[in-house]
Steps between C-alpha positions, in 0.01 A plus 500: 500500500603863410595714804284797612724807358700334241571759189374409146874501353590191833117342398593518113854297616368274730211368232750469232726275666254265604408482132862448412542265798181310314618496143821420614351192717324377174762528317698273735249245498473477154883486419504223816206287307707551161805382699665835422795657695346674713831716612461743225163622686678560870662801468153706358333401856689813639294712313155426738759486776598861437155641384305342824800564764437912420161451631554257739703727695273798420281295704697448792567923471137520529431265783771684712420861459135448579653352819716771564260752407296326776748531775634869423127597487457342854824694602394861385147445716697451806776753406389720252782730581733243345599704186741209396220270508262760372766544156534121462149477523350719204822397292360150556139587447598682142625135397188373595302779329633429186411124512145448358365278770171371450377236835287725743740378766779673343328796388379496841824518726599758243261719582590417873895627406308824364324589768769451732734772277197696517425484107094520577468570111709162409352307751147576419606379130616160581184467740296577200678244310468207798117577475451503096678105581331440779185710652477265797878535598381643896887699595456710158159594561599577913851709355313674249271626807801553676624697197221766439517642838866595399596886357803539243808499656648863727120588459312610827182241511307842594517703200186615314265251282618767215822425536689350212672222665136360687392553139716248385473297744121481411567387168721254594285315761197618275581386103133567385454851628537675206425784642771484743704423160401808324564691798867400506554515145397872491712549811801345367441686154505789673811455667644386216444824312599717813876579531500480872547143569720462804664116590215374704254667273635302216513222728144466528446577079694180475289315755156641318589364140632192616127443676348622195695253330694765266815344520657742228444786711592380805826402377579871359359641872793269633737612281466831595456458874846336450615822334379711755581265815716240410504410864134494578473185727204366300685504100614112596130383590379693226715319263446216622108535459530609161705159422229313657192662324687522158 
């Protein structure tokens, strides 16, 4: 069985040596019932060798870092002051990220790592994801609960229901308020055309297209908050939601 997470290119391998490994084993047979030399045939069983060890140990790589995303997750919730563990961490989760897992247990304990880094944007996407697999999968529907209640990150839970991040926020938790949507995407537009856009105002323009699903112009929001503030603490999250909704 294919592991969870395996890329297409180590899927495309693995598949084509076993059907080297097969034609290979029939030819064998035949040249044994011919009472061929069979010797000639030996050295061409490297080829499967080599094309299924690649994602053999791809698997392996996959097995591990779900562990160890496991156990530094576990570490941050009791010392999330560990800024070692914190950078391991989100290096490890952007590995993950870019692995398209598909099992709702997988998608699942990703969402898990994303809530713990405090990515309530990428966390609600992979709980989405668990539930379009599997709408009776109980922990998504409880996190997802859990996830709502939550404002965007460095944002004060009491600001105003006018306010662009709770706006977002809505649409997020909300998908078929298009109201809320239209809302937004005048806001944003509006921003957009305005020429003072400050780092955490820009901040939030990337957060609004990415829930309205305009990847294009989230990405040049991001580009430009990393013009203005190439040290804004949220650029690495941001990235690495943009990877994951690409």
């Amino acid at each position: 069985m294919i592991a969870d997470g395996l890329k297409t290119h180590f899927t495309i391998m693995l598949y084509s040596g076993l059907a080297t490994l097969a034609v290979l084993l029939f030819l064998l047979i035949l040249r044994a019932v011919r009472r061929e030399k069979l010797g000639a045939l030996l050295p061409f069983f490297a080829i499967p060798v080599v094309l299924m060890g690649f994602p053999f140990l791809e698997t392996i790589k996959i097995s591990g870092d779900g562990v160890e995303l496991k156990k530094l997750a576990q570490q941050l919730e009791q010392e999330p002051e560990n800024a070692e563990a914190r950078a391991e961490f989100e290096e490890l989760l952007l590995v993950m990220d870019s692995r398209p897992y598909q099992k709702p247990g997988n998608l699942f304990e990703l969402a898990k790592a994303h809530a713990v880094a405090g990515d309530t944007g990428a966390a609600l996407g992979y709980v989405e994801k668990v539930l379009e697999a599997d709408q009776g999968f109980g922990p998504a529907h409880e996190l997802k609960a859990e996830l709502s209640t939550r404002s965007l990150p460095h944002e004060p839970a009491e600001r105003p229901p006018g306010d662009l991040g709770r706006l977002i926020e809505r649409v997020r938790v909300s998908s078929g308020d298009m109201a809320a949507k239209e809302e937004l995407h005048a806001r944003l537009e509006e921003l957009e055309a305005g020429d003072q856009q400050d780092t955490e105002t820009l901040h939030l323009m990337v957060e609004g297209w990415v829930a309205l699903e305009e990847l294009e112009r989230a990405r040049h929001s991001l580009e430009l908050l990393r013009e203005k503030g190439p040290e804004h603490p949220e650029i690495p999250r941001l990235m690495r939601r943009l990877r994951f909704t690409r």
